[in-house]
mmCIF file as Biopython writes it, N, C-alpha, C and O atoms, coordinates in Angstrom:
data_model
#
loop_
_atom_site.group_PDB
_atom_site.id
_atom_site.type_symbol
_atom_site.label_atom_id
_atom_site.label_alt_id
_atom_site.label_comp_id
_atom_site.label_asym_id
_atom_site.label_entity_id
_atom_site.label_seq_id
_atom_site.pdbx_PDB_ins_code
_atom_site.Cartn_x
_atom_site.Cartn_y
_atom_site.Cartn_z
_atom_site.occupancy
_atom_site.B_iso_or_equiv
_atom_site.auth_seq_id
_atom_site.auth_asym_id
_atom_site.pdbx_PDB_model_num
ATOM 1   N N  . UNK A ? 1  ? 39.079 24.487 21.522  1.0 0.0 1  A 1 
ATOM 2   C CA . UNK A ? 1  ? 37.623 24.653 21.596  1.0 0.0 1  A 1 
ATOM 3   C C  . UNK A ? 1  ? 37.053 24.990 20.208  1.0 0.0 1  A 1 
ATOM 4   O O  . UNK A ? 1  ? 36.025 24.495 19.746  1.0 0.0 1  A 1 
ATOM 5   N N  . UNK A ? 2  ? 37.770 25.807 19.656  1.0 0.0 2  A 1 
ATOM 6   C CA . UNK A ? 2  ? 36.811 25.968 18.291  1.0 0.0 2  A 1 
ATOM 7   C C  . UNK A ? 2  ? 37.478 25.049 17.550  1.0 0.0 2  A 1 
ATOM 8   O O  . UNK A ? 2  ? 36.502 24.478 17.064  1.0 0.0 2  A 1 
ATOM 9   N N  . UNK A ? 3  ? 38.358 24.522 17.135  1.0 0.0 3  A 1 
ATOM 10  C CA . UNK A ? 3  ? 38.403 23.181 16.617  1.0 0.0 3  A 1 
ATOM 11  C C  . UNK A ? 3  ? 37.111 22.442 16.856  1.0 0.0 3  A 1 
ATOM 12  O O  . UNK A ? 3  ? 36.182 22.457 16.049  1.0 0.0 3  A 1 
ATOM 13  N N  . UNK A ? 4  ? 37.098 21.845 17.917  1.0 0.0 4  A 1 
ATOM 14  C CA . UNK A ? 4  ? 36.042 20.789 18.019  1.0 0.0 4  A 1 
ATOM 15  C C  . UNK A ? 4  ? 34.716 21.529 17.609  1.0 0.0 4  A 1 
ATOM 16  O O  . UNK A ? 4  ? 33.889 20.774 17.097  1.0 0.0 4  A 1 
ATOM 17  N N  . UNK A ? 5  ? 34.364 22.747 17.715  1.0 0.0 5  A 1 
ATOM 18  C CA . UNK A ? 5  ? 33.235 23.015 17.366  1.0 0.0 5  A 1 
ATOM 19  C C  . UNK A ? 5  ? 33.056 23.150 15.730  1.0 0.0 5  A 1 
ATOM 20  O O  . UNK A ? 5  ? 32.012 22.865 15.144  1.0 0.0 5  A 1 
ATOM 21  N N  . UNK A ? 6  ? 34.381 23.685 15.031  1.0 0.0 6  A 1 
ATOM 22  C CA . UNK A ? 6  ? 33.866 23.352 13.449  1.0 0.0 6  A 1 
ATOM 23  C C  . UNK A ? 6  ? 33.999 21.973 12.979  1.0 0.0 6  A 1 
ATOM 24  O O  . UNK A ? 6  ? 33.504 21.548 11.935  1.0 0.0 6  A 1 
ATOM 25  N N  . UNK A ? 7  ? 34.830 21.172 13.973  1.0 0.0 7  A 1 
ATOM 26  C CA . UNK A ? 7  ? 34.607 19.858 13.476  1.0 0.0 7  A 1 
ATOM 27  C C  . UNK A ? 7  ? 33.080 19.349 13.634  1.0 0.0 7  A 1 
ATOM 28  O O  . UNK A ? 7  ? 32.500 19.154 12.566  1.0 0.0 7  A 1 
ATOM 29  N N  . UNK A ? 8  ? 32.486 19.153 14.600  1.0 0.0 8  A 1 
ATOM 30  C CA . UNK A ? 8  ? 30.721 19.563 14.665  1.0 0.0 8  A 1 
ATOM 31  C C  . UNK A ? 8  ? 29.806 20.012 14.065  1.0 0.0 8  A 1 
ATOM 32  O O  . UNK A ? 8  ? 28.689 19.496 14.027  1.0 0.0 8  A 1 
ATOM 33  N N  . UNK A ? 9  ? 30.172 21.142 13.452  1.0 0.0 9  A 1 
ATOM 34  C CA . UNK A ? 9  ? 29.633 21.331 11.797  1.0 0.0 9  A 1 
ATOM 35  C C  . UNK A ? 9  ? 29.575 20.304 11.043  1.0 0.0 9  A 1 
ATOM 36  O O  . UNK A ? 9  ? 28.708 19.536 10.626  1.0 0.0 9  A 1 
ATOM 37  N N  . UNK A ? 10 ? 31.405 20.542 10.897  1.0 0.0 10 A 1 
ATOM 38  C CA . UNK A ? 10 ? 31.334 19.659 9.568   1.0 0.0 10 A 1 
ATOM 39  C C  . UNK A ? 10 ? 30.545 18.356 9.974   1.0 0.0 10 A 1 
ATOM 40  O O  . UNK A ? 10 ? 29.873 17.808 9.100   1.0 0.0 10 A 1 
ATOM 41  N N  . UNK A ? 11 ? 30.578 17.893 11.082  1.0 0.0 11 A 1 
ATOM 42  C CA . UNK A ? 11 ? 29.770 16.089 10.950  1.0 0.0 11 A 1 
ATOM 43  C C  . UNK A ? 11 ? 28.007 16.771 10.637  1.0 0.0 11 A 1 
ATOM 44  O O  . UNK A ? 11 ? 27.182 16.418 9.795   1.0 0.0 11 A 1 
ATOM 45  N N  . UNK A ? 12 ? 27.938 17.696 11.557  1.0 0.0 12 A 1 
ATOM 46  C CA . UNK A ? 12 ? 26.200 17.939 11.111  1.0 0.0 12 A 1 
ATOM 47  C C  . UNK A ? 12 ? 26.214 18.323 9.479   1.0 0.0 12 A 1 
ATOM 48  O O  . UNK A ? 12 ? 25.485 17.808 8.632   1.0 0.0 12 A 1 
ATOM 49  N N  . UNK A ? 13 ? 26.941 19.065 9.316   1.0 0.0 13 A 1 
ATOM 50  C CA . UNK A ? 13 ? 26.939 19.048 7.407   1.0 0.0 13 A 1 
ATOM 51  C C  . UNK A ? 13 ? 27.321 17.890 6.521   1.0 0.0 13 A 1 
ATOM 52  O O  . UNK A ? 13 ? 26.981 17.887 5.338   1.0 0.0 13 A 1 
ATOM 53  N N  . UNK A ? 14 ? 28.072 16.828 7.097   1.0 0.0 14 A 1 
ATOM 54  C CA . UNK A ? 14 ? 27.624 15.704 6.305   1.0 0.0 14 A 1 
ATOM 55  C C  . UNK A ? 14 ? 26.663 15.022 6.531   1.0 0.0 14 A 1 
ATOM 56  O O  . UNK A ? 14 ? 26.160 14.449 5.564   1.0 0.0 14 A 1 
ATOM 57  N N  . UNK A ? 15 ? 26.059 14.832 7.879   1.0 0.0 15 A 1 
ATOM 58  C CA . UNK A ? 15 ? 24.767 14.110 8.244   1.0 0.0 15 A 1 
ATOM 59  C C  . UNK A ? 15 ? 23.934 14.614 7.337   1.0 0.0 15 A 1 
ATOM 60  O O  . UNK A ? 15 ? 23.389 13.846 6.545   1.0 0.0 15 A 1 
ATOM 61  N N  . UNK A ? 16 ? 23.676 16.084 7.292   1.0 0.0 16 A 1 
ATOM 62  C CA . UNK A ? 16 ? 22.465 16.427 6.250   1.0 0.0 16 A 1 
ATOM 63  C C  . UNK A ? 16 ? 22.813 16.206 4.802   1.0 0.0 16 A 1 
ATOM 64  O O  . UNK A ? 16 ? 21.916 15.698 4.128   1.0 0.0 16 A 1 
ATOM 65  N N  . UNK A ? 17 ? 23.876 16.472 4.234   1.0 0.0 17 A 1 
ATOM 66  C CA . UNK A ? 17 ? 23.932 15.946 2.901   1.0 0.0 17 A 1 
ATOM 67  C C  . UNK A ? 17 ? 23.904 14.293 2.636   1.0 0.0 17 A 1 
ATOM 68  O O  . UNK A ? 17 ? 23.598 13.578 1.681   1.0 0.0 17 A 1 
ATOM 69  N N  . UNK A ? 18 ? 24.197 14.162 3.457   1.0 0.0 18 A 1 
ATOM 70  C CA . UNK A ? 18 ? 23.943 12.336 3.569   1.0 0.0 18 A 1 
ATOM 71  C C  . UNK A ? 18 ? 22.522 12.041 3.390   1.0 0.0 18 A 1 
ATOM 72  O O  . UNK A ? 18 ? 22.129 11.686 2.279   1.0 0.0 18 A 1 
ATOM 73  N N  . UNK A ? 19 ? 21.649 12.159 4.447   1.0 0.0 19 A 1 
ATOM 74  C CA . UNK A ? 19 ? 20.400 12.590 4.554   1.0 0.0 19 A 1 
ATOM 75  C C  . UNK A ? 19 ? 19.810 13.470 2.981   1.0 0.0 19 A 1 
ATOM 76  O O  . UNK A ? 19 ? 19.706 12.782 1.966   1.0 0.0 19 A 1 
ATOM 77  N N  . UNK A ? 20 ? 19.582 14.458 2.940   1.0 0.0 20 A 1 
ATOM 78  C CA . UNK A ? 20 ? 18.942 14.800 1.879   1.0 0.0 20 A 1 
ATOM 79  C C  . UNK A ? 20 ? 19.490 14.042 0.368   1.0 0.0 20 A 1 
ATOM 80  O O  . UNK A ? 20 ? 18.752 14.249 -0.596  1.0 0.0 20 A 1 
ATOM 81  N N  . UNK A ? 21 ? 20.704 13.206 0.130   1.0 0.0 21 A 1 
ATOM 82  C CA . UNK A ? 21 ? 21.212 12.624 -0.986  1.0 0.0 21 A 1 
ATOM 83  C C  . UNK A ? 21 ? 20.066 11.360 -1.006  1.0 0.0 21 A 1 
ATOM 84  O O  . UNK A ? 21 ? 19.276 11.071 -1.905  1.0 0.0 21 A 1 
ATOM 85  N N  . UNK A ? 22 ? 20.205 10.926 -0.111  1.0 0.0 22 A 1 
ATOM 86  C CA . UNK A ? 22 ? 19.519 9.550  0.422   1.0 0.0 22 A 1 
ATOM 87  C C  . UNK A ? 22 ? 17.892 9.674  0.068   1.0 0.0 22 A 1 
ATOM 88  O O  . UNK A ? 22 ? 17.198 8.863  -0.547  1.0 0.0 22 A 1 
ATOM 89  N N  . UNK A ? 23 ? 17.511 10.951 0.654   1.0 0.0 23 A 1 
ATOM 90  C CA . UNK A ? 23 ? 15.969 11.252 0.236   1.0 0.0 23 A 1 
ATOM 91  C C  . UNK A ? 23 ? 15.889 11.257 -1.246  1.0 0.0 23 A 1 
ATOM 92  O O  . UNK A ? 23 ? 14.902 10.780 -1.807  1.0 0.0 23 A 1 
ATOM 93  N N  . UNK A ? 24 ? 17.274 11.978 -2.173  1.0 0.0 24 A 1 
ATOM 94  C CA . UNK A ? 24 ? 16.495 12.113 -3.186  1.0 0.0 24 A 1 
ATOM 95  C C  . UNK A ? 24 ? 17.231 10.856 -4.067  1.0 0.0 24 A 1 
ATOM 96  O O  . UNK A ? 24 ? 17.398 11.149 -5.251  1.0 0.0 24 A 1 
ATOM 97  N N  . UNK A ? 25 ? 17.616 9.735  -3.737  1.0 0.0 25 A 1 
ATOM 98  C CA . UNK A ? 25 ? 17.902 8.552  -4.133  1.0 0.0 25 A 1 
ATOM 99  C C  . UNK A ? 25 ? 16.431 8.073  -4.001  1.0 0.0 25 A 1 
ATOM 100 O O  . UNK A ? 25 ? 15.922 7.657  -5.042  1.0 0.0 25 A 1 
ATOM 101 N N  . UNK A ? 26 ? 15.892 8.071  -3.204  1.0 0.0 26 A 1 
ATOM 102 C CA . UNK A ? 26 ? 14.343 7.506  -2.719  1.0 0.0 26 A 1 
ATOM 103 C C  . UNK A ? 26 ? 13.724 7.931  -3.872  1.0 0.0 26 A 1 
ATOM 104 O O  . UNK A ? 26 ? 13.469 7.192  -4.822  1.0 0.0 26 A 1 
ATOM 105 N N  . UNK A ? 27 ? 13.365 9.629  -3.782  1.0 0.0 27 A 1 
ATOM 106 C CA . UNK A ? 27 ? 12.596 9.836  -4.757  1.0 0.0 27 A 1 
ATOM 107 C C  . UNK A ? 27 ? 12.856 9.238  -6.194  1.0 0.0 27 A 1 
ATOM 108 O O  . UNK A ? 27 ? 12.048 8.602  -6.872  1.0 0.0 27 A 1 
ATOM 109 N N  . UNK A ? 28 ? 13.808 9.484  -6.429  1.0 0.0 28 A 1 
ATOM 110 C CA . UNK A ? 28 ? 14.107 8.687  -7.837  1.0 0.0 28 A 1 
ATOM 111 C C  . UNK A ? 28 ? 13.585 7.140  -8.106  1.0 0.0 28 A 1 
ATOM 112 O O  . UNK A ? 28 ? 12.926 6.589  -8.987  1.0 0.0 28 A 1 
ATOM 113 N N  . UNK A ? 29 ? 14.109 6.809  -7.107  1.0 0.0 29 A 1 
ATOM 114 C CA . UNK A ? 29 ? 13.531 5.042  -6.917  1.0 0.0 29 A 1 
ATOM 115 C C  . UNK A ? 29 ? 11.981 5.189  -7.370  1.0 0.0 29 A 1 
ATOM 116 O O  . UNK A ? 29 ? 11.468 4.512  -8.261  1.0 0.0 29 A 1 
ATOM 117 N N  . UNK A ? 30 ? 11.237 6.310  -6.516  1.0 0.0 30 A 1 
ATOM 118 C CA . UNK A ? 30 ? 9.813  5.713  -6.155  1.0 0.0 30 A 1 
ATOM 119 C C  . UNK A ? 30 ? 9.748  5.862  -8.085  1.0 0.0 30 A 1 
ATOM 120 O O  . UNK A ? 30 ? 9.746  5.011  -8.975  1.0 0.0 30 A 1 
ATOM 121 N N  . UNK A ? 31 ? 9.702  7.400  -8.093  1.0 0.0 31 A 1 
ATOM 122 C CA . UNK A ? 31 ? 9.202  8.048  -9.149  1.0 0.0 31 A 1 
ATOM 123 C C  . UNK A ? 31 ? 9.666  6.746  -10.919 1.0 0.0 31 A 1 
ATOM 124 O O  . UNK A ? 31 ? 8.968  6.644  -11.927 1.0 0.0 31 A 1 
ATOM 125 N N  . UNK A ? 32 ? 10.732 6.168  -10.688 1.0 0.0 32 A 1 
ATOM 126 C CA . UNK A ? 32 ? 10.972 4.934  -11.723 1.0 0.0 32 A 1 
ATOM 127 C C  . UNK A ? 32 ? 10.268 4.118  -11.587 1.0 0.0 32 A 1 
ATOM 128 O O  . UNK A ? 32 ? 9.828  3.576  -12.601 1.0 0.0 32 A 1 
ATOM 129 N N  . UNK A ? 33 ? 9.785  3.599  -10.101 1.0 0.0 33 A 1 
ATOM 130 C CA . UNK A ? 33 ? 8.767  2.661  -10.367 1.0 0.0 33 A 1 
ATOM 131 C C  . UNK A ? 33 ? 7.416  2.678  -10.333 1.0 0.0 33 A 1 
ATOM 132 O O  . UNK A ? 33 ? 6.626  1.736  -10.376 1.0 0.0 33 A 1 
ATOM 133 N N  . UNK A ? 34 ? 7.168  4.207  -10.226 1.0 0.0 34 A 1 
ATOM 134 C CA . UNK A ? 34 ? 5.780  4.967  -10.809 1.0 0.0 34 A 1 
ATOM 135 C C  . UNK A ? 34 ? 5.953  4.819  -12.207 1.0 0.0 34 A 1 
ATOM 136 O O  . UNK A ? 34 ? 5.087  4.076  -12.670 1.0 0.0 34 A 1 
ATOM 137 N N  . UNK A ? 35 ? 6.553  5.144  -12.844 1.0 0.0 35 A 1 
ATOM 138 C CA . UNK A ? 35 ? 7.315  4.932  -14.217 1.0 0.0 35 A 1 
ATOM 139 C C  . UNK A ? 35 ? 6.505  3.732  -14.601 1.0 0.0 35 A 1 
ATOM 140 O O  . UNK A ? 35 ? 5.537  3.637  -15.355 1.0 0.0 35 A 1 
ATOM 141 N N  . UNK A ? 36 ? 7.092  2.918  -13.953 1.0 0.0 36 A 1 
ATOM 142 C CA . UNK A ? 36 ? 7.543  1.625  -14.574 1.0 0.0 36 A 1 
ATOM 143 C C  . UNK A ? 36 ? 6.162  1.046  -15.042 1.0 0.0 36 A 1 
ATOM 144 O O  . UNK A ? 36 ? 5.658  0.665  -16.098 1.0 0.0 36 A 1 
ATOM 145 N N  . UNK A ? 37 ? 5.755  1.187  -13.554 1.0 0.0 37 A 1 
ATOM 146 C CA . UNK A ? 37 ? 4.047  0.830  -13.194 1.0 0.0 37 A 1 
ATOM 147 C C  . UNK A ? 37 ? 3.452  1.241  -14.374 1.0 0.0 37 A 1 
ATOM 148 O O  . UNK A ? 37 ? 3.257  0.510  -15.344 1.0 0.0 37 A 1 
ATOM 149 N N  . UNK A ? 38 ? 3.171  2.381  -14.291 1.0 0.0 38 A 1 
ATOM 150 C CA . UNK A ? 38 ? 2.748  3.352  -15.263 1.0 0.0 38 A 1 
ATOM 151 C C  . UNK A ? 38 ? 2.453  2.502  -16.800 1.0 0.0 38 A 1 
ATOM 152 O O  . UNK A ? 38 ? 1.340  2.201  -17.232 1.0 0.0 38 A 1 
ATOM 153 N N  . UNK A ? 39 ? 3.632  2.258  -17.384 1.0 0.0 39 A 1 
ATOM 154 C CA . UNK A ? 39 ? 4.399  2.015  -18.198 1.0 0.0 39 A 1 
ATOM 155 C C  . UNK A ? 39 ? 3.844  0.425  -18.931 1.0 0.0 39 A 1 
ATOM 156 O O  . UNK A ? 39 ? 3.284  0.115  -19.982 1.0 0.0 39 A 1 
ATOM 157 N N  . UNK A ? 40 ? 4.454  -0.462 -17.494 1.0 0.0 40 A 1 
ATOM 158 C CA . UNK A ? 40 ? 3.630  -1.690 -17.898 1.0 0.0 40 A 1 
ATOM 159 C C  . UNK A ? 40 ? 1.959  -1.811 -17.915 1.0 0.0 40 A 1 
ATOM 160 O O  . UNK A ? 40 ? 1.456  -2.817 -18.415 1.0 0.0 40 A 1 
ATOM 161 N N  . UNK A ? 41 ? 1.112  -0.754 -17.354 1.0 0.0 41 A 1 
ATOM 162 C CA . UNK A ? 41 ? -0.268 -0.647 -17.518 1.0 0.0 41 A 1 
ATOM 163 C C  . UNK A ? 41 ? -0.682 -0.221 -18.133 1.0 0.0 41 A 1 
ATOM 164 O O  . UNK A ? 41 ? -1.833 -0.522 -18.448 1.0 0.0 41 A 1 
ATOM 165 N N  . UNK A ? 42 ? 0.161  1.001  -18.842 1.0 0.0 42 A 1 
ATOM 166 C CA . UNK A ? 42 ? -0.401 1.138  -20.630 1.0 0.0 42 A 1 
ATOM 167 C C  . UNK A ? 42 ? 0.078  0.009  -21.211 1.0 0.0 42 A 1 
ATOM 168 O O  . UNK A ? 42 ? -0.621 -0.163 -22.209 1.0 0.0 42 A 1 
ATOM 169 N N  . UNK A ? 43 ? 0.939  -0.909 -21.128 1.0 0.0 43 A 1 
ATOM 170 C CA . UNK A ? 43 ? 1.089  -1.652 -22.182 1.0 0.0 43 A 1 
ATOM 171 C C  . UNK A ? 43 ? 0.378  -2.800 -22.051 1.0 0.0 43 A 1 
ATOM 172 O O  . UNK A ? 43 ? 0.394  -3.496 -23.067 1.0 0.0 43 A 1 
ATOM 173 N N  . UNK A ? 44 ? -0.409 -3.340 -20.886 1.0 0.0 44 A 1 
ATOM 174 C CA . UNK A ? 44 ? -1.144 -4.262 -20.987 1.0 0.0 44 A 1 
ATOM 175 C C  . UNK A ? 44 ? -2.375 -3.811 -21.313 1.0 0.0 44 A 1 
ATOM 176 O O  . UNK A ? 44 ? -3.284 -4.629 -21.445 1.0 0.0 44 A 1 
ATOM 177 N N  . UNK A ? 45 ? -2.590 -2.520 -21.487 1.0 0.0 45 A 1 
ATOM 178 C CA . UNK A ? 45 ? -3.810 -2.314 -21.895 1.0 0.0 45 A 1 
ATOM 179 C C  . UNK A ? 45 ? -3.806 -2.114 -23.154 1.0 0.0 45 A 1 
ATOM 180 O O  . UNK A ? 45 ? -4.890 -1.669 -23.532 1.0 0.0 45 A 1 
ATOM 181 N N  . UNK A ? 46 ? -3.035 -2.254 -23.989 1.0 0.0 46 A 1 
ATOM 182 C CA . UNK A ? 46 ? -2.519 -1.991 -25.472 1.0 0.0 46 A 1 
ATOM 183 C C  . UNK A ? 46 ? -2.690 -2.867 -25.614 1.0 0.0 46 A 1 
ATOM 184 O O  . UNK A ? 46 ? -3.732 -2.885 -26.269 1.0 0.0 46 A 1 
ATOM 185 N N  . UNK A ? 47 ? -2.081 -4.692 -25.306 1.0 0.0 47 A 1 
ATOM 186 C CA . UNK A ? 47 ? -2.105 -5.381 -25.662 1.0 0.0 47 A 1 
ATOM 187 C C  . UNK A ? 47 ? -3.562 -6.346 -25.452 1.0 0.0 47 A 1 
ATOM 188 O O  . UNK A ? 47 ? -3.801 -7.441 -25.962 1.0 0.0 47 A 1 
ATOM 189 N N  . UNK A ? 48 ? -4.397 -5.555 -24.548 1.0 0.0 48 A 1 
ATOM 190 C CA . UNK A ? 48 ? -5.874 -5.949 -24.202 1.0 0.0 48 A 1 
ATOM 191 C C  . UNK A ? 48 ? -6.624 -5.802 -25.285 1.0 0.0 48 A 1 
ATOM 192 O O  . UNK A ? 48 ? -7.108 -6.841 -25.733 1.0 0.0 48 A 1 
ATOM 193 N N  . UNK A ? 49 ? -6.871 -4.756 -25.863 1.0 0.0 49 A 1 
ATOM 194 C CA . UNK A ? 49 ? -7.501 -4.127 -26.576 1.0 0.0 49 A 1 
ATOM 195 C C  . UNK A ? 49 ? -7.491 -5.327 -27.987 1.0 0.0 49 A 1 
ATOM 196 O O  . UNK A ? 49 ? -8.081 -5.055 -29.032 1.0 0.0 49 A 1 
#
């Protein structure tokens, strides 16, 4: 019985590190192609000018 129950943990403790890794893979994503965005719209406006 307590076997199976710390094995149960452990899967809910990798679900959430899975989970929160994954979120902050996202964030990174978005925030680079806020970046990016960013990035190429000062430079077309550099090259507007």
């Amino acid at each position: 019985m307590q076997s199976i129950f710390s094995f149960m943990l452990e899967v809910i403790h990798l679900k959430t590190v899975l989970v929160s890794s994954y979120k902050n893979n996202l964030l990174i994503e978005v925030t680079l192609i806020k970046t990016e965005y960013t990035y190429n719209k000062s430079d077309s406006d550099i090259s507007f000018r």
